[in-house]
N, C-alpha and C positions, 0 to 999 in steps of 0.2 A: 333284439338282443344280439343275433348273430353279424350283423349290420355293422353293432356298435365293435365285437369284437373283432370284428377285421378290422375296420379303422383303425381300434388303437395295436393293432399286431401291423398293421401296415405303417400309420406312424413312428413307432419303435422299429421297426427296421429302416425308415427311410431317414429317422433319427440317429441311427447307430451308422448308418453308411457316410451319411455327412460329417460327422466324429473320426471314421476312418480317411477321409479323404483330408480334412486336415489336419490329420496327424502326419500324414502320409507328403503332404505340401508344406511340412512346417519350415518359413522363411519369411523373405522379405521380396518384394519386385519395388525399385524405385523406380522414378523418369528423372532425367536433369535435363536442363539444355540450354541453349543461349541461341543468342540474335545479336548481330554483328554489321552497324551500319557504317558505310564507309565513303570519305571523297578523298580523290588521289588524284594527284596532275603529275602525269608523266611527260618528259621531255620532247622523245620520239615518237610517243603514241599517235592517234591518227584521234583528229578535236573532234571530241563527245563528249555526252553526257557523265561524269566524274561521277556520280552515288552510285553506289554498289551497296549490295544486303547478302549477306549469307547468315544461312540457319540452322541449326542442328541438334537431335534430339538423340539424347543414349538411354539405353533401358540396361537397369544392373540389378540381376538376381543374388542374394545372398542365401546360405542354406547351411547346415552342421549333421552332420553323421552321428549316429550313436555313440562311435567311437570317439566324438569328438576333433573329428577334420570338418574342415570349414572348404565349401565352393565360391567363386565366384564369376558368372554369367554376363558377359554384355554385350550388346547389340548397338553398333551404333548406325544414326540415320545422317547423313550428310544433306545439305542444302539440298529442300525442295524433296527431300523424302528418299531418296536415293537410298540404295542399300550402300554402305558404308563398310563395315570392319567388325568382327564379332571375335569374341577371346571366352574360354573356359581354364579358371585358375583354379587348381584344387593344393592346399594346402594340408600337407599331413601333419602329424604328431613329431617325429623324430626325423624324418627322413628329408624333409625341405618341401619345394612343392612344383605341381607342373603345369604349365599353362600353351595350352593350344590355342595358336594365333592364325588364323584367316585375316589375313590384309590388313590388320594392325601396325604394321613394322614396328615393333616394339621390342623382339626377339634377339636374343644372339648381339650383334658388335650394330645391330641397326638401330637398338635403342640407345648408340652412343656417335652417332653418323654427324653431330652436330649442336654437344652441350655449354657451347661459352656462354657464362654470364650475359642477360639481357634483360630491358626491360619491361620487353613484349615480346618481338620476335626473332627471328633470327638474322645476320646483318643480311641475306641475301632473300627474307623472306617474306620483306614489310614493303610490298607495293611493286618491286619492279622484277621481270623476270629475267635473274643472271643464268637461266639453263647450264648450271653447275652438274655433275658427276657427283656419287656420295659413295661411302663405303656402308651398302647394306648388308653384306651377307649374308642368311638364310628369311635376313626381315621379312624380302620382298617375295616371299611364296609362304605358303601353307606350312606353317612349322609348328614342331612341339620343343619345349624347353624344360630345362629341370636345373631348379636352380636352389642350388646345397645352401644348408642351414647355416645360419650369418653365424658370422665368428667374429667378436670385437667390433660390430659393423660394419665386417665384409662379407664378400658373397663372390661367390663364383658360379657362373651359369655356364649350362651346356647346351647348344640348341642343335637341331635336325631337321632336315625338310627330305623325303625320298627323291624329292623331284624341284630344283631349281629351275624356278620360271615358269612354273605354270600357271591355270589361270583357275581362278577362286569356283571351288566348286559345290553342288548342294548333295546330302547326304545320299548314300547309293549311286553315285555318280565319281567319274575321275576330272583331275586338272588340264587334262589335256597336254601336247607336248609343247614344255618350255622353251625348247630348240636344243640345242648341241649341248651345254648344263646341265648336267644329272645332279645324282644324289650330294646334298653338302652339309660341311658342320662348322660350328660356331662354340669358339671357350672364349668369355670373359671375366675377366678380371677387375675388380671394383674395389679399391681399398679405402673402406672408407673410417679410418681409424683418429683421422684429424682432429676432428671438434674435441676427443677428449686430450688428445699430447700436442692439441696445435700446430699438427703437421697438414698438409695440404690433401684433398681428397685426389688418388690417384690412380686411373682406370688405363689399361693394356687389352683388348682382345684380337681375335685375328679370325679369319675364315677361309677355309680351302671349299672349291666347288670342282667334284669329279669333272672331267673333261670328254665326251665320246672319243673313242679313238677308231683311225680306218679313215679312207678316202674321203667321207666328206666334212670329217672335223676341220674347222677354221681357225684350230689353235696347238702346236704343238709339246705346251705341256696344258697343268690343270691352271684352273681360276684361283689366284691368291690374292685376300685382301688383310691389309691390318690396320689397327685404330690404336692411339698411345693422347693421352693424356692430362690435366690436371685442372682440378676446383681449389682455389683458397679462399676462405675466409678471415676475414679482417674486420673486427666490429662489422658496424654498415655498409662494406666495402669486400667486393666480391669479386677476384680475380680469376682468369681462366683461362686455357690453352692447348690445343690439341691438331693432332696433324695424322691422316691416314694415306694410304698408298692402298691401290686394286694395279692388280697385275694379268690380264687376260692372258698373256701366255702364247698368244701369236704369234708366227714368224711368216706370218702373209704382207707382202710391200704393200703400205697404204692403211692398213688395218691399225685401230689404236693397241699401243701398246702399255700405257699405263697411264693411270689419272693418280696425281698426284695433291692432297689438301692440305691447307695449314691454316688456322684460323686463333684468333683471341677476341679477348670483350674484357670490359668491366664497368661493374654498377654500382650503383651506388643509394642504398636506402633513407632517402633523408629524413624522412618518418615513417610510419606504419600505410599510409595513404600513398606517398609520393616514391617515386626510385626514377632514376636517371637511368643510360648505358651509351657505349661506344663501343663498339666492336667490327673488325675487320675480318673475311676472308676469302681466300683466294685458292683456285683452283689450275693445274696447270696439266693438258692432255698432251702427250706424246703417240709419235706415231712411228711404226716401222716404216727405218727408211728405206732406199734401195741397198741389194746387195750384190755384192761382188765379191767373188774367190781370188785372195790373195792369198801368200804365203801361208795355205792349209788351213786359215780362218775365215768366217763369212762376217763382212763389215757392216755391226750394226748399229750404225749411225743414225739417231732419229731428230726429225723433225718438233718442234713444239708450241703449243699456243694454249695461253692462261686467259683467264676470265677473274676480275676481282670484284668484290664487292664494299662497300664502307654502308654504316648505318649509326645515325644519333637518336634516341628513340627518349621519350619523357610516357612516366605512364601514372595515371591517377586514378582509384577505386575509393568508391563510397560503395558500403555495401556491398549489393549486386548490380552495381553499375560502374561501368570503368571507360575511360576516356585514356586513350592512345595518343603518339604525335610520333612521327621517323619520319627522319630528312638523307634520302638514300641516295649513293650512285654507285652503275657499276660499269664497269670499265669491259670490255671487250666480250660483249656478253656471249653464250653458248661457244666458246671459243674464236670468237670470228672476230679478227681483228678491223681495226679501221671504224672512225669519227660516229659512222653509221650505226657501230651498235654499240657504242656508249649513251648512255643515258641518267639523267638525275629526277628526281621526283620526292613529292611531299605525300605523307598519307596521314589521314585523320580520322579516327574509328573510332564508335561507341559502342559500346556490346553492354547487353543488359544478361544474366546467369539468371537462371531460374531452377 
């Protein structure tokens, strides 16, 4: 008899602790992922084997507070299992919501580094590499954002990173040092008012990155970057257009002194399955030139060299299976001029979503 009364005093406690643990876990964890097989003939390339596979899995926690704010949790694993990019979104009640980005670039003026209309991917990012320049600012580090409760469809975001350029760290641990980049901030601007007065979606933000100062800064003011531009929609027909400028602030002869972008697309929905696009853009580096003291000014004359890119891309989805096509060239790639790093190339990709 006492036998049996510990059992069921032991069962009912180990009953009520399992009760508390899922009350205490109430949510959701998903997996998505996809698989992505690819043949691509590049111009320049050096003759190999064209199939190429990349794979990747994200794991997304959802959760709700008492009071009614909602989390969201993701992990993601890049090709072959690699740790990837992980983000924590917490959304409040009244006050908008904040989301902490580890290697995401999703943050601040980095989630707008390159949104023309396409039909897969970007014109310099479907097969050949144009080693372009982008305007990330606070993307490309450990940053938190807080981004104010939509109004009409807009939103304004504000992001932060203490430490520009560092490198992605694990909990009780620091980034290590970025280099001469310190603490930076990020306001964008998204107006996304269109769809209902059939005005065009129209986005503006900009980023300043503290500068070290003292003998061995290699910039003599701070890091400025800005991003400007526009989405229209037209029935099935999606126009686009946007141009950014980073400003490093240098006045060392040789050193870059601004990268400058400007880029368009448009697509085109021919049914729910099928979308066309065409989209250009073009990147152009400058660099301090030399200087010399004339009449009480220092001459700064700089040198320049662009890299462009063009892309036709066709894209078809049944279900979770979709078939790609981009017929791409780019013209002076990584800035470097001459016949040598021009190249053209086909890419042809199946990706199956799961």
């Amino acid at each position: 008899m006492k036998m049996n009364k510990l059992s069921k005093i032991g069962c009912s406690a180990l009953c009520g602790s399992l009760a508390a643990i899922s009350a205490a876990n109430a949510g959701a964890l998903d997996v998505t992922g996809a698989a992505t097989v690819t043949s691509t003939q590049n111009s320049t390339a050096t003759a190999g084997n064209p199939i190429g596979m990349n794979s990747g899995i994200s794991f997304i926690g959802n959760g709700e507070l008492d009071g009614g704010q909602t989390f969201t949790y993701t992990l993601a694993l890049t090709d072959a299992a690699a740790y990837s990019a992980t983000t924590i979104d917490f959304v409040t009640n009244g006050i908008g919501s904040f989301k902490l980005d580890q290697a995401g670039g999703g943050n601040g003026i980095g989630g707008f580094d390159d949104v023309t209309p396409t039909a897969w991917e970007e014109a310099w990012g479907a097969g050949l590499g144009a080693g372009m320049d982008f305007a990330k600012g606070v993307g490309s580090s450990v940053n938190v954002q807080w981004t104010l409760p939509e109004i009409m469809g807009s939103t304004v975001k504000l992001a932060y990173t203490p430490r520009q350029g560092g490198t992605v760290a694990a909990d009780k641990a620091t980034g290590g040092d970025g280099g001469y980049k310190k603490a930076a901030y990020d306001i964008m601007l998204d107006l996304n008012t269109g769809q209902a007065m059939n005005l065009p979606n129209i986005f503006i933000g900009g980023s300043h990155s503290e500068v070290e100062s003292g003998p061995t800064s290699i910039a003599a003011s701070d890091h400025e970057e800005v991003v400007v531009g526009f989405k229209y929609v037209i029935g099935p027909v999606t126009l686009g257009a946007q141009t950014s400028g980073e400003f490093s602030g240098s006045q060392t002869s040789g050193d870059t002194a601004y990268y400058h972008n400007r880029g368009y697309g448009v697509s085109f929905n021919v049914n729910d399955n099928l979308s066309i696009s065409y989209g250009e853009y073009n990147s152009r580096r400058g660099f301090v030139g030399k200087r010399t003291w004339a009449e009480g000014v220092w001459d700064t004359s700089r040198d320049m060299r662009e890299t462009e890119s063009r892309s036709f891309q066709v894209a078809y989805t049944m279900g979770g299976v979709s078939l790609q096509w981009a017929e791409n060239e780019v013209d002076d790639a990584s800035y470097t001029s001459g016949t040598a790093s021009d190249s053209e190339g086909t890419t042809l990709a199946l990706t199956l979503a799961f």
